[in-house]
C-alpha positions in Angstrom: 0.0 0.0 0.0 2.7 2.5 1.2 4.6 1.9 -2.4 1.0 2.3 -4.8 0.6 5.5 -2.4 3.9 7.1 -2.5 3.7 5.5 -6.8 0.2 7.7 -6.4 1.8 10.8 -5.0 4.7 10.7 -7.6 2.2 10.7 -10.4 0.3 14.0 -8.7 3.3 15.8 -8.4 3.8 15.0 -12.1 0.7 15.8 -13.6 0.8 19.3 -11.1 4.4 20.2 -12.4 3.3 19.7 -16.2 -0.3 21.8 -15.8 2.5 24.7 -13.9 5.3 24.7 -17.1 2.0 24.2 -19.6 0.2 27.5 -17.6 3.9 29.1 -17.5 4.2 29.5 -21.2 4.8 33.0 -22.0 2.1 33.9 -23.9 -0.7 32.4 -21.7 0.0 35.7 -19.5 -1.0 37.9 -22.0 -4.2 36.1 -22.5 -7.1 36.5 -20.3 -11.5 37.3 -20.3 -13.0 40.2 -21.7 -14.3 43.0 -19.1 -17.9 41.8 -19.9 -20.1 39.4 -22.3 -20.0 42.8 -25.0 -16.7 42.4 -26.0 -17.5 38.5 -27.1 -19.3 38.2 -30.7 -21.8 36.1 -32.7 -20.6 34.9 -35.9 -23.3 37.0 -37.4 -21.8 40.3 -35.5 -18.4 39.0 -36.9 -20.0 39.0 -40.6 -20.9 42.7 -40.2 -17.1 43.2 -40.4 -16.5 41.9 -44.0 -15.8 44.3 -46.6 -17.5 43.9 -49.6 -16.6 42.8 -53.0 -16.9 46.7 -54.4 -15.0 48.0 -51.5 -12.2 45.0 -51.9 -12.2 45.2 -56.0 -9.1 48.5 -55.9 -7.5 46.3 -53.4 -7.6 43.3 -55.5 -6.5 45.7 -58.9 -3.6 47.0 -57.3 -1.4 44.2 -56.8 1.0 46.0 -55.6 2.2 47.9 -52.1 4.9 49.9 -50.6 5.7 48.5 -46.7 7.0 51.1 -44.7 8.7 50.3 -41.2 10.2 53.1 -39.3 11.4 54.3 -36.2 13.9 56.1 -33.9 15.0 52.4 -33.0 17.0 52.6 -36.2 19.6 54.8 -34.2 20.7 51.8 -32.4 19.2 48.2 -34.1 18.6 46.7 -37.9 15.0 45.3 -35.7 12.3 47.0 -35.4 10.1 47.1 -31.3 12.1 43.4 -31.4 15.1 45.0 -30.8 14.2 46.2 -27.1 15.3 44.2 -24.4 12.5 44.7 -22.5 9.0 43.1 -21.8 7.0 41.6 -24.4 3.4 41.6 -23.8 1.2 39.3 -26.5 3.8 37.8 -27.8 4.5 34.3 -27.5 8.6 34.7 -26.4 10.1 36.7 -24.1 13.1 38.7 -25.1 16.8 37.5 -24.5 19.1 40.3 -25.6 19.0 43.9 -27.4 18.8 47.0 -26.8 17.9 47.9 -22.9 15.1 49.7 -22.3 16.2 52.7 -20.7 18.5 53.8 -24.4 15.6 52.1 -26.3 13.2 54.3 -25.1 15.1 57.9 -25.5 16.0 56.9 -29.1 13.7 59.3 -29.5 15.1 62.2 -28.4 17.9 62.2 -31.3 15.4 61.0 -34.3 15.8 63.6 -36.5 14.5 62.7 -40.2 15.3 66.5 -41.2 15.3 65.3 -44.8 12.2 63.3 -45.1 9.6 64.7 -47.8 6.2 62.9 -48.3 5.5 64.3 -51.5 9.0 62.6 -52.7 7.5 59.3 -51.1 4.6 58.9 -52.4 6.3 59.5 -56.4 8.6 56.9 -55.5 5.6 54.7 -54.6 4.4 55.5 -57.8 7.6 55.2 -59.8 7.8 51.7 -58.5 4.4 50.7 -59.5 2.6 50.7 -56.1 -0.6 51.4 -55.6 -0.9 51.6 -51.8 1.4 52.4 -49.0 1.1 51.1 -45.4 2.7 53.0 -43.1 3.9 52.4 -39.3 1.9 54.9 -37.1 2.9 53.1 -34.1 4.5 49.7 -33.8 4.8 46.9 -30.8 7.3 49.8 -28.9 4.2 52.0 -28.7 6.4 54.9 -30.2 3.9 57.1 -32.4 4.4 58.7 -36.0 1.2 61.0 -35.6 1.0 63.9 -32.9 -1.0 61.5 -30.4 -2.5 63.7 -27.6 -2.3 61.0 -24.9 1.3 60.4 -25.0 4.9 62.2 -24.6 6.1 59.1 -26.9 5.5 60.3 -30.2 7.4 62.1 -32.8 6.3 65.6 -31.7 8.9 64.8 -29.1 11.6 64.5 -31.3 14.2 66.7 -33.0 11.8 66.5 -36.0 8.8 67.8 -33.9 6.1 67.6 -37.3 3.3 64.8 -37.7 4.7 62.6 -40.5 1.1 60.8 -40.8 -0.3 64.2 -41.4 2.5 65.2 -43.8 2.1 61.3 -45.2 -1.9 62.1 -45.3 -1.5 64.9 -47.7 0.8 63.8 -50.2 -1.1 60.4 -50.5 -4.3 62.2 -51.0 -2.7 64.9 -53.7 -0.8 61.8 -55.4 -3.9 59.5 -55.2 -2.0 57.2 -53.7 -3.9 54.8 -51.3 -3.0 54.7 -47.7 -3.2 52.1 -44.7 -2.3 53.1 -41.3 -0.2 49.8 -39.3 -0.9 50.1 -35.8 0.4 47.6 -33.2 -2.4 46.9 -30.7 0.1 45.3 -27.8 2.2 48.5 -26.6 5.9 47.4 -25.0 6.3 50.8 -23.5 2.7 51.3 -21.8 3.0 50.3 -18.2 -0.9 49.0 -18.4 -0.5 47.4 -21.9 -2.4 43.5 -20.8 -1.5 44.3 -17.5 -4.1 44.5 -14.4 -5.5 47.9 -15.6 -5.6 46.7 -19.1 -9.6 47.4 -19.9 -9.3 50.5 -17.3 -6.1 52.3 -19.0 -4.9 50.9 -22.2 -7.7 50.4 -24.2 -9.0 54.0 -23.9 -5.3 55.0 -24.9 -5.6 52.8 -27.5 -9.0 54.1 -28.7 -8.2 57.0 -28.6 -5.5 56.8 -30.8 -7.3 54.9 -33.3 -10.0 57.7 -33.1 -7.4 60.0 -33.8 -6.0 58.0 -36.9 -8.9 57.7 -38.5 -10.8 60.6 -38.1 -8.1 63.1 -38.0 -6.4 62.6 -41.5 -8.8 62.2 -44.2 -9.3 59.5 -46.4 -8.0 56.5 -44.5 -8.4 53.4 -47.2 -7.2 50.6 -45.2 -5.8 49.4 -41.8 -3.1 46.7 -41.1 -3.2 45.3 -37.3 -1.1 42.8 -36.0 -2.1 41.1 -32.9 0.6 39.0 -31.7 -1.1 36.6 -29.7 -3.7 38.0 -28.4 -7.4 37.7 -28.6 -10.2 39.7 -30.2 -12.1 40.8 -27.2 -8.9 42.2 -25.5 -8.7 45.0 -28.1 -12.8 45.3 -28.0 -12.3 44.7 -31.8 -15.6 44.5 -32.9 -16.5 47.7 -31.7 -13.5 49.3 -32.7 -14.1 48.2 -36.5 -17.9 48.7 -36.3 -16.6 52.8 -35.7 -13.9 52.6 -38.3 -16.2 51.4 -40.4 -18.8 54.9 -40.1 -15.5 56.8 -39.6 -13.9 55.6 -42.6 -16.5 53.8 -45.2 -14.7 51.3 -47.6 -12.2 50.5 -45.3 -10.8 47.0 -45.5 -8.9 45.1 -42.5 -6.3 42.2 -43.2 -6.6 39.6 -40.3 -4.6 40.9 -37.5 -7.5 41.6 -35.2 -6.8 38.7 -32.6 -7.7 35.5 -32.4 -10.8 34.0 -30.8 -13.0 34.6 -33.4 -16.3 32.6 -34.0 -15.6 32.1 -38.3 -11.9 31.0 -39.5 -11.8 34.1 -41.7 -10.6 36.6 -39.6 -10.6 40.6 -41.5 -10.6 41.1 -45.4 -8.1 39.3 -46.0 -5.0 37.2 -45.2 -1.3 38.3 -44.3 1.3 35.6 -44.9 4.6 37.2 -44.1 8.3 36.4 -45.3 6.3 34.0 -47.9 4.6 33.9 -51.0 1.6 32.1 -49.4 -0.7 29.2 -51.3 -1.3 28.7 -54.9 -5.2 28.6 -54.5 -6.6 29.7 -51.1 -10.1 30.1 -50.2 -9.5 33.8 -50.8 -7.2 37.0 -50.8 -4.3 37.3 -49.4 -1.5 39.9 -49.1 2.5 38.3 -48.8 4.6 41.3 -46.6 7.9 41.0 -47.6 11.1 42.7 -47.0 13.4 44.2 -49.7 16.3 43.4 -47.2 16.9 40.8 -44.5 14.9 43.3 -41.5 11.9 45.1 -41.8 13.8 48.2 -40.4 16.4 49.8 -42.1 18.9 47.3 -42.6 22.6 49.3 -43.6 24.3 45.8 -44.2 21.6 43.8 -45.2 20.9 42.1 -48.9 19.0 44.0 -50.9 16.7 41.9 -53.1 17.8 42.4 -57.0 14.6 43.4 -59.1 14.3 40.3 -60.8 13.7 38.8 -57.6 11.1 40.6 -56.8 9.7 40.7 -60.0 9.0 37.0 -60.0 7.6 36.7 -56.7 5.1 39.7 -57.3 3.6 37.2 -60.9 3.5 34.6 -58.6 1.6 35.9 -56.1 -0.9 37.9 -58.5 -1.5 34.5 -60.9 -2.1 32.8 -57.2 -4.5 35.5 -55.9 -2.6 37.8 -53.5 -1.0 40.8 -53.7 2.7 41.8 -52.9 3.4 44.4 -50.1 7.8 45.5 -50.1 8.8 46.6 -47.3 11.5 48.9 -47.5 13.2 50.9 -44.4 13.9 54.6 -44.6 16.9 55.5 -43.2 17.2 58.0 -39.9 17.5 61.1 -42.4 14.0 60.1 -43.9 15.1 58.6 -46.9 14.4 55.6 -48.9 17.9 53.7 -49.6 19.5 54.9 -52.9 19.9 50.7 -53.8 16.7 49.4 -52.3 15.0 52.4 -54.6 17.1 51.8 -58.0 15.6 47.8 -57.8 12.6 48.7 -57.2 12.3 51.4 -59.9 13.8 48.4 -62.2 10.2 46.8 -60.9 8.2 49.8 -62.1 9.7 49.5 -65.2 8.8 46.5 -66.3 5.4 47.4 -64.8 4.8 50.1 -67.3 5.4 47.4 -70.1 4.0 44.4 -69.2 1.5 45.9 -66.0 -1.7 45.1 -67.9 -0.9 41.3 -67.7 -0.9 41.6 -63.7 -3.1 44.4 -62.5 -6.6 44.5 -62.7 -6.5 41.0 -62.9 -7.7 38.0 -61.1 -5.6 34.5 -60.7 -5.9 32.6 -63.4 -7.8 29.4 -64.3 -4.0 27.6 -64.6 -3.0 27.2 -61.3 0.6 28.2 -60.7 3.2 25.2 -60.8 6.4 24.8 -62.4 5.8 26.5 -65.5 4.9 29.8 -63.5 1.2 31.5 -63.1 -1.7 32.7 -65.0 -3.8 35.9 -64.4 -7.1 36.5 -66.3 -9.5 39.7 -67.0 -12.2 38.8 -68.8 -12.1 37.1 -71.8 -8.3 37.5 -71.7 -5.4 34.9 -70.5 -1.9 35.5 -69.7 0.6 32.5 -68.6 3.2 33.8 -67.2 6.3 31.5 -68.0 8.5 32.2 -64.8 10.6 28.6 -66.0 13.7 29.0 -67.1 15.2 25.9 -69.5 18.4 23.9 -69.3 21.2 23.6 -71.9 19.7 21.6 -74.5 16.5 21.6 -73.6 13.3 22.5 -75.9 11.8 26.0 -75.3 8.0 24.1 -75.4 5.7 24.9 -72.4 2.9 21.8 -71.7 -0.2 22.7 -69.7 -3.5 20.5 -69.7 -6.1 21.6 -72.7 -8.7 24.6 -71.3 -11.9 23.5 -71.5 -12.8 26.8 -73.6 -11.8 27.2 -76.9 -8.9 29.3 -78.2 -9.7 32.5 -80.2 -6.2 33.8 -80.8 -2.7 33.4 -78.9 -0.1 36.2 -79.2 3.4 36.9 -77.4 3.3 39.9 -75.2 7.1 39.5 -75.1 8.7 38.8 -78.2 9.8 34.8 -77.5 6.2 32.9 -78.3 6.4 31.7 -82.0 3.0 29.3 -81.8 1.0 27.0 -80.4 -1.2 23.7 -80.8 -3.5 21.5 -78.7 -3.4 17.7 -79.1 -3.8 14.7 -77.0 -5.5 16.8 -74.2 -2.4 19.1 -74.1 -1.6 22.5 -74.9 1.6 23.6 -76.3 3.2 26.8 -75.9 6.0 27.1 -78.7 8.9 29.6 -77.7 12.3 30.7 -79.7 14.9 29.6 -77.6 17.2 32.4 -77.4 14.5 35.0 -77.0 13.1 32.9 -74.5 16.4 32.7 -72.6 16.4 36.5 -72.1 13.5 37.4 -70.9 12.4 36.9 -66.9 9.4 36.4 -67.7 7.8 34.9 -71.0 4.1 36.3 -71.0 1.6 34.7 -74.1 -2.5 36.0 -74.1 -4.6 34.1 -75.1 -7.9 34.9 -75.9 -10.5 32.7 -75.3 -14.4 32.4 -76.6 -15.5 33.7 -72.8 -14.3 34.5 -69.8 -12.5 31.4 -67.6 -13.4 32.4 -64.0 -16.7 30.5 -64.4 -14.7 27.1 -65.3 -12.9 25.3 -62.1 -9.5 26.3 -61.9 -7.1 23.3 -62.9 -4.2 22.2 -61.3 -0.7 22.1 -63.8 1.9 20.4 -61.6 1.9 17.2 -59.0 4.6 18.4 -57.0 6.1 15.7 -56.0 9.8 15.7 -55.4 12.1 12.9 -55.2 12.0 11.1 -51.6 14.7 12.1 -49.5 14.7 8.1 -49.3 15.8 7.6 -52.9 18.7 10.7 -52.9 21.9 11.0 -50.5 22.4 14.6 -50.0 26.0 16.4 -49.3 27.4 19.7 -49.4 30.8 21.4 -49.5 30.5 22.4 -45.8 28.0 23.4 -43.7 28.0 26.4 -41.1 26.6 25.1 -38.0 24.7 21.6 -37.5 21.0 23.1 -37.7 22.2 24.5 -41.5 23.7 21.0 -42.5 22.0 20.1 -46.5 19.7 17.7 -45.2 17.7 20.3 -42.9 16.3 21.7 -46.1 14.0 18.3 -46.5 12.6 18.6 -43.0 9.7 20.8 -44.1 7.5 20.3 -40.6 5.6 23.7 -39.9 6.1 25.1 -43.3 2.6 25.9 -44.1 0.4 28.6 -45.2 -0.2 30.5 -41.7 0.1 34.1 -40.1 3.5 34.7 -39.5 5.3 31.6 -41.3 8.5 31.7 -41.8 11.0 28.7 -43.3 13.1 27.7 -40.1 15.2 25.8 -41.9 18.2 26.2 -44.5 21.6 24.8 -45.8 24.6 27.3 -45.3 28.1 26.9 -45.8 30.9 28.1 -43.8 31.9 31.4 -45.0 35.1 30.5 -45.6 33.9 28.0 -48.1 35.5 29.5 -51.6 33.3 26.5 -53.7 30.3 25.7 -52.0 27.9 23.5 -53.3 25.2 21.5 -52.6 25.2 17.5 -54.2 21.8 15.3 -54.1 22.9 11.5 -55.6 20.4 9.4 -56.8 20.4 5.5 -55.6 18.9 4.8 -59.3 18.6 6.4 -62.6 16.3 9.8 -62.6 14.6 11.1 -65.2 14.0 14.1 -63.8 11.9 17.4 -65.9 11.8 19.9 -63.2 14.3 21.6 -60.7 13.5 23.6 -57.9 15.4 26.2 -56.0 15.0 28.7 -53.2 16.9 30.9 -50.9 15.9 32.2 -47.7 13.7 35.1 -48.1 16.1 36.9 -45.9 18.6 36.5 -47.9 18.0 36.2 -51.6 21.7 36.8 -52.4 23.1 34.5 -55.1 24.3 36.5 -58.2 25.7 33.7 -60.6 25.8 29.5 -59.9 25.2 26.9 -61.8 23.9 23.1 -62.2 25.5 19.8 -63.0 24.0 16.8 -63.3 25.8 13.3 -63.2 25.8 10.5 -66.2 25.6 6.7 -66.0 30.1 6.6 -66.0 29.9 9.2 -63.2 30.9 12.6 -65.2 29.7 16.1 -64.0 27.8 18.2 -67.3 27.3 21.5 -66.8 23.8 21.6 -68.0 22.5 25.3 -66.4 24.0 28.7 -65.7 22.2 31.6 -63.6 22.2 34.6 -61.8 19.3 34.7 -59.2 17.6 32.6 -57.8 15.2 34.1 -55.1 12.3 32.6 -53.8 10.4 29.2 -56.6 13.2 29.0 -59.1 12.2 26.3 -61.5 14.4 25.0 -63.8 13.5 22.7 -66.5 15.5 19.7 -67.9 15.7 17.6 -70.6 13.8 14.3 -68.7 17.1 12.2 -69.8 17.9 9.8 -66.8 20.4 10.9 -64.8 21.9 9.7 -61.5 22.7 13.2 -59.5 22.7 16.8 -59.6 24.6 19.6 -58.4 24.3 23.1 -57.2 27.2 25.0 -57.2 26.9 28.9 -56.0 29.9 30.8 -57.7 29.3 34.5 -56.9 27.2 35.8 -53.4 26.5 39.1 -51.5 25.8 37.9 -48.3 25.4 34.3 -46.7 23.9 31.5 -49.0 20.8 30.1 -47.3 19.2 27.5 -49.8 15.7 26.7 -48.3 14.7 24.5 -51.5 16.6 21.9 -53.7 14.2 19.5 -55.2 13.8 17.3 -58.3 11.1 15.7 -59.8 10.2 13.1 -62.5 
């Protein structure tokens, strides 16, 4: 008896020391009731929220945004609010190191963006193709862009001492640009912030702010939360939006408004960040993306080349998002001259080829390894993002539409012809034009508008099983970046906040790093895929081998970037290994993607 009892206590003990590290996690703290049942919401309340599809349709046309994080923070960090060393409250990890909180929170009193000019801002947003720009007004370390009458922590306290919302207001409005306000509903710096006074003192602060934002500066078109993890009712978020809504009508939300809610589909719209989200999702979504490795300004960061963001803004428009760049001013108020010459590069080829990608809707070919399709009525454009191997044909293969064909033309000069047989149709392209173009863009006009027809999936993409490959690299930095952490894929799903965790990296020292997969059988493989960490989209010239039957090395491909869904086609010959070798980097090569398939 006295072992099953003391057996009996041991198991108590157990079971209480578990429920204590389960309730000690460090975002259950953050998390508690509302003040009373008003705050809670039916799913019919929660459906009152939606935008509709008129106020969403200039959303959905513009394809395009301008991210802006800033802050006095810059003074001291390359990380934005994350960068304080301080409390965290809503999020889900407690800080470990930066900045302490007593320099943190005086950054302040030395921001002086004496050469910031809205009116210069919003032409750049212009001049880069944008449509909308969605600006910081106050971020998680509760410091405020807009001359907030309930707090000394704002930029009226600065050296600056001028509203840049208001200035940012104006110019938006005279340049019809379309403007969101970001505003961080947890608040690091606000002694009440989810504290015991949280309902009593920080929500009014935080209403009134809010009140403030969107009264106070005009047209407001659109408002970008983010939540951390927290819950709906803490913020009173119903309510909030049912006044933003008469403040402001047309406004549209993205999903950032805490969790908790009765429906799935939390705001307008959803906000995948550091990825380019699904291929066909139940509906919109917007991918937030930096230009750099930070979201703040980033000095020494890599700066993503404009091809590299070219591609990833197709993709996400033939997959039914849009693309939202962040790029960091700098402390004098300035875009960076580098971040701002790429993504003029992107305007560019916007005024060209925009038609094909604005105003649009994702197409009835889902995106797979030959790219992405957008359509506008009657009107298809495949967007052939695949670049081709040495000796490889320039012939695109897609299933047959289930609507017939008027006309096909080449809205860059590559596409000779094409022809539908056995269920298949073939997109014919000169090689050599083909090879110099990013992307290879063909309309085809059809006999009535697609979006009726089920959209139809191009590409099984099913790699090769890590089981049938051995996979080695030249070196690896640490153990966590060794080549085959790139195949362990758990938790890389479309959700808020995603971001790949994993990546091969090889020491720096490394003067030829590569990355080797070798089959245990013959492949005949069509397709390669590569990716780099969105961080750090930094590769500026590699190449691939593969391996014959007698063990040679062929040089079969040779590149410059390859960014985020590189697909590669070869020649379907078998072949028993292929080889990535990276000749020419910026910053640290992080491959997040090396696949082959049959």
């Amino acid at each position: 008896m006295k072992k099953d009892t003391l057996l009996l206590l041991f198991i108590c003990l157990a079971i209480s020391n578990f429920a204590q590290k389960k309730k000690s996690n460090y975002k259950d703290q953050w998390q508690f009731a509302a003040k009373d049942s008003s705050f809670y919401v039916t799913a019919e309340q929660q459906k009152e929220l939606y935008a509709t599809d008129a106020e969403m349709k200039w959303f959905k046309d513009a394809k395009l945004g301008i991210f802006v994080h800033w802050g006095p923070a810059l003074l001291k960090t390359n990380v934005l609010s994350w960068g304080r060393n301080g409390e965290r409250p809503g999020a889900g990890k407690p800080a470990t190191n930066g900045v302490d909180p007593e320099i943190y929170d005086n950054l302040s009193k030395k921001f002086n963006p004496k050469n910031f000019d809205a009116d210069k801002w919003m032409q750049q947003v212009k001049d880069w193709g944008a449509e909308y720009i969605v600006f910081t007004a106050k971020h998680h370390d509760g410091f405020t862009f807009f001359d907030a009458k309930n707090t000394e922590y704002s930029i009226m306290n600065t050296p600056y001492g001028k509203d840049i919302c208001k200035q940012l207001a104006d110019a938006a409005h005279k340049a019809g640009v379309k403007l969101f306000w970001y505003y961080s509903q947890p608040d690091w710096s606000h002694p009440d912030n989810l504290r015991e006074k949280h309902y009593e003192n920080y929500l009014p602060y935080m209403k009134e702010h809010v009140k403030q934002l969107f009264t106070e500066y005009g047209k407001i078109d659109g408002v970008f939360w983010d939540h951390l993890a927290t819950k709906y009712w803490q913020w009173d978020s119903y309510h909030v939006l049912k006044d933003m809504k008469k403040w402001q009508p047309g406004i549209i939300s993205n999903a950032r408004v805490g969790f908790g809610w009765p429906l799935e589909d939390k705001g307008d719209y959803d906000t995948p960040e550091q990825s380019l989200g699904p291929v066909n999702h139940h509906r919109y979504w917007e991918a937030c993306l930096t230009m750099t490795d930070k979201w703040l300004y980033s000095p020494k960061g890599p700066i993503k080349p404009y091809e590299t963001v070219l591609s990833m803004l197709i993709q996400v428009a033939g997959n039914g998002g849009n693309l939202l760049l962040n790029l960091g001013p700098n402390g004098k108020g300035e875009f960076v001259e580098k971040e701002a010459i790429e993504a003029e590069k992107v305007g560019d080829w916007i005024k060209k080829y925009g038609n094909t990608i604005k105003n649009t809707r994702r197409g009835i070919y889902i995106g797979g390894d030959y790219g992405a399709s957008t359509q506008v009525g009657n009107k298809l454009y495949i967007h052939v993002l695949q670049q081709r191997a040495n000796n490889t044909d320039a012939i695109i293969e897609l299933p047959q539409l289930p609507i017939e064909i008027i006309s096909a033309t080449g809205i860059t000069d590559s596409f000779t012809k094409y022809d539908v047989k056995n269920g298949k149709l073939y997109l014919h392209f000169d090689k050599n034009k083909f090879d110099e173009n990013l992307d290879n863009i063909v309309e085809l006009t059809l006999v009535e508008n697609p979006s009726k027809f089920e959209r139809i999936e191009t590409w099984k993409a099913n790699p090769i099983a890590k089981k049938d490959f051995e996979v080695s690299s030249s070196s690896f930095a640490k153990a966590k970046n060794k080549p085959e952490a790139i195949y362990n894929t758990k938790g890389n799903v479309f959700s808020e906040g995603i971001h790949l965790k994993s990546w091969w990296e090889p020491k720096k020292e490394d003067k030829t790093p590569s990355l080797t997969l070798d089959f245990k059988s013959a492949k005949k493989v069509k397709t390669v895929l590569l990716s780099e960490n969105m961080r750090s989209h930094c590769t500026r010239d590699f190449t691939l081998e593969t391996k014959d039957k007698n063990g040679n090395w062929n040089t079969v491909y040779n590149g410059k970037t390859i960014g985020e869904g590189l697909r590669i086609k070869l020649n379907g010959d078998a072949i028993y290994g292929i080889r990535l070798n990276v000749l020419e980097n910026t910053k640290a090569i992080q491959i997040t993607a090396f696949n082959s398939y049959e």
